[in-house]
N, C-alpha and C positions, 0 to 999 in steps of 0.2 A: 379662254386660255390658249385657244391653236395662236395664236397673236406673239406668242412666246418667241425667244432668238437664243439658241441652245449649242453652245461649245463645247467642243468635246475633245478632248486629244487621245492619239494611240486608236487610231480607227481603220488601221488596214489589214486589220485581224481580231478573232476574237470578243471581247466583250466590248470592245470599242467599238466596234463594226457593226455587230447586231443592236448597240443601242442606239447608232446615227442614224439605221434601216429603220427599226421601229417610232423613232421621234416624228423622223421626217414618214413616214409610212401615215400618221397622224397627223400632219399637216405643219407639225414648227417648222422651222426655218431653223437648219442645222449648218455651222460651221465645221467640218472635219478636218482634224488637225493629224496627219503623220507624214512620215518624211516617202512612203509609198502610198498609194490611192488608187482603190481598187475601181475595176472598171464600175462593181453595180452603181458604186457611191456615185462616180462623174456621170451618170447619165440619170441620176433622180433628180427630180424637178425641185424640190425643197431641201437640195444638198447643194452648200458649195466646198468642193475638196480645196486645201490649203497644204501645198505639198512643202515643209520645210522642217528642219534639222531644231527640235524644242531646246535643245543642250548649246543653239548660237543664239546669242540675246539679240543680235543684228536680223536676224530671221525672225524674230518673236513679234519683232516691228510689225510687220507687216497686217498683225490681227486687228492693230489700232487702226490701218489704213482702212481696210477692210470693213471695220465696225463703222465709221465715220463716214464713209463714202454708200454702204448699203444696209448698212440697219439703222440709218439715220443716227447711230450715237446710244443703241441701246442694246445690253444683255441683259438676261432674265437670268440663263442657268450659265453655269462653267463647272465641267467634270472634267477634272482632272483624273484621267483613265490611264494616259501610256505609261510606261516604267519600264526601267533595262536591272535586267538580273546578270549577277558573275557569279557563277558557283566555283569556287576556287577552296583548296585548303588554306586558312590563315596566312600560313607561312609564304603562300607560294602570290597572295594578292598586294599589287603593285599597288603605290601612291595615284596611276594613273588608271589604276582599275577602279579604283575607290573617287577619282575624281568624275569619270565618264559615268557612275553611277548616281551619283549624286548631282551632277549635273541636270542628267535627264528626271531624276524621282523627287530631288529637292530644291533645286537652284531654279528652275524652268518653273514650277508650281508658284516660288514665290516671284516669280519676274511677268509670268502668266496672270496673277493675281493683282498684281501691281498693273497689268496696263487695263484688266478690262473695269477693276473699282471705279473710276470716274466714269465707266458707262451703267453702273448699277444702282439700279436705286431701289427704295423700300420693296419688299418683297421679294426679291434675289436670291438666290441660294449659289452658293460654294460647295460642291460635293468633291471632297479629295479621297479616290482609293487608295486604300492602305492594306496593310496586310497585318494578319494573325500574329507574325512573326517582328511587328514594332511595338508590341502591345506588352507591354512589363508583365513580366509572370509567366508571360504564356512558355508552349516550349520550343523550344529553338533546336536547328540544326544546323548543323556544320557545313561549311561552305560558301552561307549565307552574311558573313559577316556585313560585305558593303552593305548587300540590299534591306535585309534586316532594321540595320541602322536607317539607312535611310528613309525606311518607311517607319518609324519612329520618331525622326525629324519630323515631319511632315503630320502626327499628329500636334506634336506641339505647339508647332507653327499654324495650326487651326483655330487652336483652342487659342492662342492670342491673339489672331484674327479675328474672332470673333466677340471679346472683349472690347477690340479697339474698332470697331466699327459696327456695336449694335447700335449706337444712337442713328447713322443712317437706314437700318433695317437690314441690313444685309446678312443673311443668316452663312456661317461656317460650318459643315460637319464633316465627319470621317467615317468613313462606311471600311473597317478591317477586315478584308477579304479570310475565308480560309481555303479551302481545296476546290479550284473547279476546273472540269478539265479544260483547259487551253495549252496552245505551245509554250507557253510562258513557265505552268507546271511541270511539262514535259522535260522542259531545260531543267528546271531543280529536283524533281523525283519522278527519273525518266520509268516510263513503265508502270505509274501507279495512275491507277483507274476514279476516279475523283464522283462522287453522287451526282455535283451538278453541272450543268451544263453552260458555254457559253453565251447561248441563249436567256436560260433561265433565271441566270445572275442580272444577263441586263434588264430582264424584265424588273427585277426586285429594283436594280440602280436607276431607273426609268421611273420609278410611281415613287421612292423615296427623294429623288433627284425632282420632282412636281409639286409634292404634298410633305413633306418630313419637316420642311421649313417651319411648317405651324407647330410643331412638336420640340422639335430637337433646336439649339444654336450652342454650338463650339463643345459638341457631345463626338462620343466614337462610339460607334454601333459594332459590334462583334458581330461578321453578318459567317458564321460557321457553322457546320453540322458536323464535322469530321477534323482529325488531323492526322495529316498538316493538312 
């Protein structure tokens, strides 16, 4: 299994970051994908940082070069991990607030997805973070319009991903995040204290992003103990 080639974007913080340490801590061979790259990342031996902008599809190229030239033409996993939040009142979020969100949480997922398919084959997994807050029903707050949605997209976008490419083996899933602390929380409910940790999470997104694949294809996991 260490034999695995594991992508990951939104890794210069957070739960991106602690699950590119622990991969490669383990011996895969991690691609870190954010548009900053922390020094531990560039100096681990089983990381190569990939420092570009997910929201330009000209920059996105460059993971096909990458895959073709040093993993011979193969990925196992791809976590889709980063995401850009606007807290804004309704009224007050612009066409281009709503576009640079959706760029980075949905447009990037599916342009991501699309270049690394022809290097995956049976056995694969797709793991896209999502949130509590795309999940119909659940409860929503204010401020959250783009991101919300966007992470809503992106379940659905799973679920017919995974339809349309289980005859290759490629498994699809959606792991909807609820409260953990990171700065990403902090930006949407500054000051509240969250049970888990950005460690702990990756831990969870690390062994289901391995093994879930035999379980789950084109499923959302509510992965919450609290709300938000």
């Amino acid at each position: 299994m260490k034999n695995k080639n594991i992508i990951i974007t939104g890794t210069s913080r957070g739960i991106g970051y602690e699950m590119a340490l622990q991969f490669a801590n383990e011996g895969f061979q991690v691609l870190a994908i954010s548009r900053k790259t922390p020094e531990v990342l560039m100096q681990h031996e089983n990381i190569t940082c990939l420092a570009i902008d997910i929201s330009k599809e000209e920059e996105l190229a460059e993971v096909s070069s990458f895959v073709q030239q040093a993993w011979q033409n193969k990925v196992d996993v791809l976590i889709h991990n980063a995401g850009l939040l606007v807290n804004k009142p309704f009224h007050e979020i612009t066409t281009s607030d709503f576009e640079a969100v959706y760029k980075v949480n949905v447009f990037a997922v599916a342009e991501l997805t699309r270049i690394c398919i022809p290097f995956m084959g049976k056995g694969s997994h797709v793991v896209t973070v999502s949130s509590m807050g795309g999940i119909q029903g659940s409860m929503k707050f204010p401020g959250l319009a783009a991101y919300s949605s966007s992470k809503g997209a992106v379940i659905t976008l799973s679920e017919l991903l995974a339809e349309e490419y289980k005859e290759q083996g490629i498994a699809f899933n959606v792991l909807a995040l609820g409260a953990v602390n990171t700065e990403m929380l902090q930006e949407a409910f500054p000051g509240y204290q969250a049970p888990l940790s950005a460690q702990e999470m990756a831990n969870y997104i690390h062994d289901f992003a391995l093994t879930g694949n035999k379980y789950y294809n084109g499923k959302v996991l509510q992965v919450s103990s609290t709300t938000p």
